[in-house]
C-alpha positions as CSV (number, residue, x, y, z in Angstrom):
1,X,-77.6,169.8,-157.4
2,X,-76.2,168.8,-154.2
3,X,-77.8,171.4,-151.6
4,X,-75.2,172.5,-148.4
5,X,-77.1,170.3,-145.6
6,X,-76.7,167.0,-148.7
7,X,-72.7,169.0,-149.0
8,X,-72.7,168.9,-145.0
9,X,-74.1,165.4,-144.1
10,X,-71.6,163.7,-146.7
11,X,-68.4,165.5,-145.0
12,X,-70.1,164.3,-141.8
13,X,-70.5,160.6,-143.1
14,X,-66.6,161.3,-144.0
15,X,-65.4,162.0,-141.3
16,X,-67.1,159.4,-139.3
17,X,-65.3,157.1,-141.5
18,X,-61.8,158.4,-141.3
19,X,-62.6,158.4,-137.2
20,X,-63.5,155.1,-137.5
21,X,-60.2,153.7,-139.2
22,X,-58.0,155.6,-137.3
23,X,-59.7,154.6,-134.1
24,X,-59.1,151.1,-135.3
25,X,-55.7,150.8,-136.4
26,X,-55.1,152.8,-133.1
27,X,-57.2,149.6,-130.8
28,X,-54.9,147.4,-133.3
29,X,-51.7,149.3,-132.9
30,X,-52.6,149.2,-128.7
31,X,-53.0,145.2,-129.0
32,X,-49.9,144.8,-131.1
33,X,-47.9,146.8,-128.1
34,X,-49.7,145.0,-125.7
35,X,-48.0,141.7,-126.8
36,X,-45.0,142.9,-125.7
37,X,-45.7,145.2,-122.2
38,X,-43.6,143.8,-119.6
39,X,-44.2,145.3,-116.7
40,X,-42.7,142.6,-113.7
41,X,-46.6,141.6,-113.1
42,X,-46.9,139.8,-116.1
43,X,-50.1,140.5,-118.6
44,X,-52.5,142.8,-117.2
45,X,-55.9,141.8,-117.4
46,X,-57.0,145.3,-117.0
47,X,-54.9,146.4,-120.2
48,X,-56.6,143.7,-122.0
49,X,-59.7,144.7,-120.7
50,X,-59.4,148.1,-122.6
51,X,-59.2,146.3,-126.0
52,X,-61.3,143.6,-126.2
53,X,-65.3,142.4,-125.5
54,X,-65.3,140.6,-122.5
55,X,-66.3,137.4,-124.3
56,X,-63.7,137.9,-127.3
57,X,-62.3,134.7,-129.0
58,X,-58.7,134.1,-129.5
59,X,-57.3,131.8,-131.9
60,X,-53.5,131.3,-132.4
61,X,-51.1,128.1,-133.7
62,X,-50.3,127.3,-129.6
63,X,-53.8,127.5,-128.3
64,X,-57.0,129.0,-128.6
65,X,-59.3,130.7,-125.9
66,X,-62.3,132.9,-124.5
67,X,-62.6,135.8,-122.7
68,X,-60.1,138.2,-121.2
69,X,-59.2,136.7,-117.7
70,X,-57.9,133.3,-120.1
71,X,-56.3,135.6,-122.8
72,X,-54.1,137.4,-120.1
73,X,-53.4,133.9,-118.7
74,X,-52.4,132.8,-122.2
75,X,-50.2,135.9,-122.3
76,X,-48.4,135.5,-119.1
77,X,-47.4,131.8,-120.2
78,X,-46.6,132.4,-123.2
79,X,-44.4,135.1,-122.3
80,X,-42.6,132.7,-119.8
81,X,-41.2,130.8,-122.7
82,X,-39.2,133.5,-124.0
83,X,-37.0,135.9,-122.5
84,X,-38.5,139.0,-124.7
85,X,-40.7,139.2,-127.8
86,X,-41.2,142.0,-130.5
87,X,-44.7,142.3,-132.0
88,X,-44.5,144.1,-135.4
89,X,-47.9,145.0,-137.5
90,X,-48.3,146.7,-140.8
91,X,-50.7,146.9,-144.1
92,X,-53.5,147.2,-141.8
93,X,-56.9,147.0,-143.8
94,X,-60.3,148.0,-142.4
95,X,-63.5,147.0,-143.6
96,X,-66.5,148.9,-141.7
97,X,-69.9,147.3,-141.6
98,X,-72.0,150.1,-139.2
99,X,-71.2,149.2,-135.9
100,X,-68.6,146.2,-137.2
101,X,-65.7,146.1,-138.6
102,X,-62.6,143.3,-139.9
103,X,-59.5,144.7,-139.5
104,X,-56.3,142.3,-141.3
105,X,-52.4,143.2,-140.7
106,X,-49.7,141.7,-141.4
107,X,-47.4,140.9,-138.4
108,X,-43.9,139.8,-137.7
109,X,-42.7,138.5,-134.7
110,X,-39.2,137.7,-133.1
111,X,-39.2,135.9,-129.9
112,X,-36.0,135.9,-128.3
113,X,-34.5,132.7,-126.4
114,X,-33.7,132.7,-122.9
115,X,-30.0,132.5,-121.9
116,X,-28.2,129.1,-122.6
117,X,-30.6,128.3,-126.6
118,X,-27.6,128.2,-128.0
119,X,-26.6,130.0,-131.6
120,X,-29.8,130.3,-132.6
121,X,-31.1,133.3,-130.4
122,X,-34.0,134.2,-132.0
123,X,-37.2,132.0,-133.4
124,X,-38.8,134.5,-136.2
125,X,-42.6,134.0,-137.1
126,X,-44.2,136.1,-140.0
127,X,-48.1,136.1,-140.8
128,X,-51.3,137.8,-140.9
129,X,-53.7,138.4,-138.0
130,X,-57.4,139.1,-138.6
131,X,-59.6,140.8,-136.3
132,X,-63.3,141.5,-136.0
133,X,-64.3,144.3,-134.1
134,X,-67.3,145.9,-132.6
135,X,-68.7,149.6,-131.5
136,X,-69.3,149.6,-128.3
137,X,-70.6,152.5,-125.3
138,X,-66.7,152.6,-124.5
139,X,-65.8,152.9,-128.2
140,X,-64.3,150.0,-130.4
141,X,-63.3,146.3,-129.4
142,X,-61.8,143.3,-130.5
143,X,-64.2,140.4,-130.6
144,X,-62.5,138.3,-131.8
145,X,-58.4,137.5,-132.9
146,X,-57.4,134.8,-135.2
147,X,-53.3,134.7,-136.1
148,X,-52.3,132.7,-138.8
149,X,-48.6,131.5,-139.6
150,X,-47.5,132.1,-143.1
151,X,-43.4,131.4,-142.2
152,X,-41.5,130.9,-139.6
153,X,-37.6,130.4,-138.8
154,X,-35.1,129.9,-136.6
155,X,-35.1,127.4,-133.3
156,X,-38.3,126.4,-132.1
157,X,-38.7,125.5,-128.5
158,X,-38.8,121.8,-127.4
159,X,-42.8,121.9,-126.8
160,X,-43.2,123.2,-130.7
161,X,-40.8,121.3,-132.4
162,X,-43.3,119.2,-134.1
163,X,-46.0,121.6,-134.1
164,X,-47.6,122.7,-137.6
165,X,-47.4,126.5,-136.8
């Protein structure tokens, strides 16, 4: 029979977990938003710097890169192509591993044409993004970001026309 220090350590070992998912769907949630934050000075590297490892991998269809400083360049050239973009993430699912963790959402995003694209305003992308994260002194990070395309629609920009995304 289960003494109340066996009864006490398992709530304990509960509630770490629960902490644990909700602190990363909350980093995930942040990212997500983070897509989007336009704030006249472009991507901040110090907002990144809040929610991933300084050496974090990022792998997407239109390019791939390493470390913060290049993932807020990505970012702020990327945003350049379109005139607004809506990041939207759901069906998160977190598999813990100690101090590790893989968190996969779905995610669908509409990236709105500048002025003049013609009828087509919007190019729509829907697909899954996975996520490894780790426990750090400042709390959970993203490692590393992979995105994968599972449809997309709508008018691709000149520079993607051919592009498998």
């Amino acid at each position: 029979m289960p003494t109340t220090y066996d009864d006490l350590a398992d709530l304990r070992e509960q509630i770490r977990v629960l902490r644990d998912r909700a602190e990363l769907r909350d980093l995930f949630d942040r990212y997500v938003a983070a897509l989007d934050t336009r704030d006249g000075a472009g991507a901040d590297e110090a907002r990144f710097a809040g929610l991933f490892t300084e050496d974090a991998t990022f792998a997407f269809p239109i390019g791939v890169c390493t470390g913060v400083a290049a993932f807020a360049a990505f970012q702020r050239e990327a945003r350049e192509r379109w005139a607004r973009t809506h990041h939207v993430s759901a069906n998160h699912s977190i598999t813990l591993d100690g101090d590790r963790a893989l968190v996969r959402a779905q995610q669908l995003t509409t990236h709105v044409h500048h002025a003049g694209a013609g009828q087509a305003a919007h190019f729509d992308v829907g697909g899954h993004t996975e996520a490894r994260a780790v426990r750090t002194p400042d709390g959970w990070r993203l490692s590393q970001v992979t995105f994968r395309v599972v449809w997309d629609s709508g008018v691709r920009l000149p520079e993607f026309a051919g592009a498998r995304l």
